[in-house]
N, C-alpha and C positions, 0 to 999 in steps of 0.2 A: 663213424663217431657221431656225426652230426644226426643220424639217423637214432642211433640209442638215446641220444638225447633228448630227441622231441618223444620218443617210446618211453622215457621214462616220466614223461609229463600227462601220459594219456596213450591209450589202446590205440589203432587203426579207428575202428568203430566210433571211439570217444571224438576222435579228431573230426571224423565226418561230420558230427553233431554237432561240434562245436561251430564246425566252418560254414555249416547249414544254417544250423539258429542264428550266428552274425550275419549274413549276407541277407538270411532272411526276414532279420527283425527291422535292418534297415530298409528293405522293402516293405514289408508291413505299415513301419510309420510312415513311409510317402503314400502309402495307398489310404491308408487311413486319413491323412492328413488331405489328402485330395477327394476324399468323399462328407468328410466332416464340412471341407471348406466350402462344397458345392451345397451341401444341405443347408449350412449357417447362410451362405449369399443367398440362395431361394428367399429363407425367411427373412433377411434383412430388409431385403428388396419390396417386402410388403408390409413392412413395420415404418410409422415415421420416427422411432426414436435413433440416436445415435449412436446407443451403448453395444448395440449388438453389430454397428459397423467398424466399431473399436474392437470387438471378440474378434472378426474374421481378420483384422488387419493383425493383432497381435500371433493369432493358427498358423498365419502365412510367413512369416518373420522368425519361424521355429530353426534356431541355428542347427548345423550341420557336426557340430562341436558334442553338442549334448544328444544329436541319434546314435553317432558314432560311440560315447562311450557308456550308455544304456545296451546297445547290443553287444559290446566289448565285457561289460559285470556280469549280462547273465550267459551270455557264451562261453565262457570262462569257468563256467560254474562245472561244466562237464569234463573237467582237468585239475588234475593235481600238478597245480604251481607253487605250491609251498606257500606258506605263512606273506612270507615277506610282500613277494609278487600280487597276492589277493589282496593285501591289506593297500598297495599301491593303486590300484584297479580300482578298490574299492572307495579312495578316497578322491580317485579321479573321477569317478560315479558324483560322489558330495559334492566335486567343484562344480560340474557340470550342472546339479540339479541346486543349488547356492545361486551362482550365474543366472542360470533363467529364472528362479523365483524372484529374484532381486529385482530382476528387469520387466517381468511381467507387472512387479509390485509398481517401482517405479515408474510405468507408463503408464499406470492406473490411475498414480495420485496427479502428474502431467495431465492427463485427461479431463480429472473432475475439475484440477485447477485452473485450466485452461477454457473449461466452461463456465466455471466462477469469473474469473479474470474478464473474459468478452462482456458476462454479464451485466457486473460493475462497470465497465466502459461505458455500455449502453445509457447503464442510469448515471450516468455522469458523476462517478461515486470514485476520483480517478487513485485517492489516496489508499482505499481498502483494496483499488485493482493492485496497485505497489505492493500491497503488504502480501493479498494472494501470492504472489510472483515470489516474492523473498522466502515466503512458508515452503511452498512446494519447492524452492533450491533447498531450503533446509531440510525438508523431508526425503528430497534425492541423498544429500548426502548423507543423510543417518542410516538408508537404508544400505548405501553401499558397504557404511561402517561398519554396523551389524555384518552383514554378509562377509567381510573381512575376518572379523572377529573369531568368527564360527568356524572361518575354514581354517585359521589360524588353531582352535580350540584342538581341532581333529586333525592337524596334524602333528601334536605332541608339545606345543608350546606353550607353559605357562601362563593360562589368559592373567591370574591372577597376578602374578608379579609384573607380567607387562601393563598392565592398568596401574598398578599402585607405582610403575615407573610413569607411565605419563601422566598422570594425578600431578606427582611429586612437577613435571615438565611440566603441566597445567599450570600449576601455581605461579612457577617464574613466567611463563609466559605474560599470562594474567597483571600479575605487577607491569610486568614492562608495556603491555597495552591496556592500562588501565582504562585511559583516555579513551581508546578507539572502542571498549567494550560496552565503558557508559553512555557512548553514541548507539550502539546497537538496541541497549537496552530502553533507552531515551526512546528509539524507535517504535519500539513498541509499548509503547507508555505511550505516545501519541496517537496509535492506531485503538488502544484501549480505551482512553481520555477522551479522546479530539478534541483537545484545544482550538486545532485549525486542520481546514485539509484545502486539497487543489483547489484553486479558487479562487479562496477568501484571501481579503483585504486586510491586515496587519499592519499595528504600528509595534515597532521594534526601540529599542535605546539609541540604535543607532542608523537606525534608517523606518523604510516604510514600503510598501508594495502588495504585491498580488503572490499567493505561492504557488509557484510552477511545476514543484516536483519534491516529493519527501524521499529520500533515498537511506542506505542502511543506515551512513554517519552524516550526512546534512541533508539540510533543507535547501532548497534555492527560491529564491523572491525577485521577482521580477519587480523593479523600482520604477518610480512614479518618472523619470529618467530616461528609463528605457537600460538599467546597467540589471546586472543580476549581481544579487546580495548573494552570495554563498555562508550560511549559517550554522554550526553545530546545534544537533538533534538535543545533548546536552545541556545549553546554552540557552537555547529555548526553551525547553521543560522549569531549567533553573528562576527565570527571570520572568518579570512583568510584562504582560503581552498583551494587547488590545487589540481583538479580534472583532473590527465593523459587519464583518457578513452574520454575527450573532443578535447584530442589534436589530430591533424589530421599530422602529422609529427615532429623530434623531431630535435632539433637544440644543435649540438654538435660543444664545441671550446676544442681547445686543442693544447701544445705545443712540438715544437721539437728543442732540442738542439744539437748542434754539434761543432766540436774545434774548435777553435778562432782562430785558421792557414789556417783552409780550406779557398784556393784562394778564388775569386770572381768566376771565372768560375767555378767552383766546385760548389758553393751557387746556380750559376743560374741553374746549371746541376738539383742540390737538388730539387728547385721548381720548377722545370718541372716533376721529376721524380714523386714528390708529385703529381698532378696532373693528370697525366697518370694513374698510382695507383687509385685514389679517380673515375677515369670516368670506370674501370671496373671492380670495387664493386658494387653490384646492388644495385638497393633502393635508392642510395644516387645522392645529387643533390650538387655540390663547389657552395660555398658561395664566401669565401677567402683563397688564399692561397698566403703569401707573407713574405718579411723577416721584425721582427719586434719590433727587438732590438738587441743590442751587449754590452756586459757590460765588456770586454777587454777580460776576457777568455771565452767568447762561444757567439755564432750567433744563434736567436732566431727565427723560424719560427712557424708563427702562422696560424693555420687552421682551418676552419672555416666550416663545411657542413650539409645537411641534410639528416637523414633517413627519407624517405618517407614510414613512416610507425609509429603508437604509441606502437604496440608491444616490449615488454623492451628485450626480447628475440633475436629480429630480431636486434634491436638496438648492443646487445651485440657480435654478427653471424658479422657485418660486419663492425665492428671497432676493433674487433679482426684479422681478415684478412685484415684489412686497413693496421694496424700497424706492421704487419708480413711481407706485401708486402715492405712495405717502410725500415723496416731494411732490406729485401735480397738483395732490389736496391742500398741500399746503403753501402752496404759490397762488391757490384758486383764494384760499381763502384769508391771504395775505398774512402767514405766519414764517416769521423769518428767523431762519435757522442762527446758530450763534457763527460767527466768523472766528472769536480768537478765544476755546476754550479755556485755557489755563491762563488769560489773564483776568486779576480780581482788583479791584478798584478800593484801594484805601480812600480813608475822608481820617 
């Protein structure tokens, strides 16, 4: 019985064929596969790029899933198994050859990404390394979706009514993560914009620091503190944000009091000495330097200039020394500062 059965799927003669081509097609592809692989490492071996050390790595990684059932569709071919049996075979052929395109696809985009990714590290570009990193998971998972899709297509299921079901599941999803969606998208409105990336120095509504890391839904800011701010992507796109690492010099005002008897030649003496002072401090460039109020007990000089520089450091280095210079000049030159600003003397 069992003997008519497989006779009526194929002659003696067909069977040999059959059992020949399989055994021998999976032989073939390891032979092939080990001649290809020796030819490609030759030439790699004398190439200095990397792309062709990525071909032999992917040759070698050729699953045992998809020789098997490529020898299995056209071995097969020399047999009458009916409708049903060939269209199984044949759409286990699909899965098989789905499966590695997917995966060849996906190690590819892993590859460029991942040479992007290093690259951006190197130029210390650390926010566009983040978004590389985040593209290429999204590009892994679209491809597997596709690859879903397709075997789903071919194996007799509705794509059509199952998309217009999860559309319809999109939508409610969508409402209930409204919030976490327009972080993602905030995401990349920042990678397109840049407001700010790793690095930079930011004053926020509610605090202030360094950004340490943009991720899908926040930001993290390392505070002046030493605490990390955790922020919505959101939140910060929405809001007012003053970004110091964009400033290209920083514009200092500031005032000096002095007694309400100091003659007039004394005053002018003052802002000249201001002056002199401010031209050798380095870095900085006078705005204004002028007298700029008097309220009966004290004479108000108001100054005005710039560090040529956005470092808060440098900022700190020569307005410390500005103001050092200006009380010795003016203790030299017996000009005394006011002691009690806001008191005014009626008569």
């Amino acid at each position: 019985m069992i003997k008519e059965f497989f006779l009526g799927l194929g002659t003696p003669e067909e069977w040999k064929l059959s059992i020949i081509s399989f055994f021998g097609l999976i032989i073939f592809f390891k032979i092939s596969q080990y001649l290809i692989l020796t030819k490609f490492k030759k030439i790699a071996e004398k190439t200095k790029t990397e792309f062709d050390d990525f071909l032999v790595t992917i040759l070698s990684q050729t699953n045992w899933f998809i020789e098997l059932a490529f020898s299995l569709f056209i071995s097969t071919k020399f047999l009458n198994l009916g409708d049903g049996v060939n269209s199984f075979i044949n759409y286990l052929a699909l899965i098989a050859f789905t499966i590695y395109t997917a995966k060849f696809f996906q190690k590819l985009v892993k590859y460029f990404a991942y040479k992007k990714f290093n690259e951006k590290q190197e130029e210390g570009k650390k926010t566009e390394a983040s978004i590389v990193r985040v593209l290429s998971n999204i590009a892994d998972w679209g491809i597997s979706i596709f690859a879903i899709l397709l075997i789903l297509q071919n194996s007799g299921i509705d794509i059509g009514a199952l998309l217009a079901g999860l559309g319809i599941l999109g939508i409610a999803v969508a409402f209930a993560l409204k919030e976490v969606l327009s972080d993602l998208f905030a995401c990349f409105i920042i990678y397109i914009d840049r407001p700010f990336e790793v690095g930079d120095f930011v004053v926020l509504d509610k605090g202030r620091g360094t950004i340490r890391k943009i991720g899908l839904r926040t930001t993290r800011i390392r505070t002046l503190q030493g605490e990390e701010l955790v922020a919505s992507n959101r939140k910060l796109t929405d809001s007012y944000l003053r970004n110091y690492k964009k400033m290209k010099k920083r514009r200092i005002s500031f005032e000096i009091f002095v007694d309400g008897k100091t003659s007039s030649k004394k005053l002018e003496e003052g802002r000249q000495i201001i002056i002199d002072v401010l031209e050798k401090v380095e870095n900085t460039t006078i705005r204004r330097v002028a007298l700029s109020d008097f309220n009966g007990n004290s004479w108000t000089y108001r100054i005005i200039y710039y560090v040529n520089t956005r470092d808060y450091q440098d900022y700190l280095v020569a307005h410390e020394e500005l103001i050092l210079s200006i009380r010795k000049a003016f203790d030299k030159k017996k000009i005394k500062f006011a002691t009690d600003i806001h008191k005014i003397i009626l008569k």
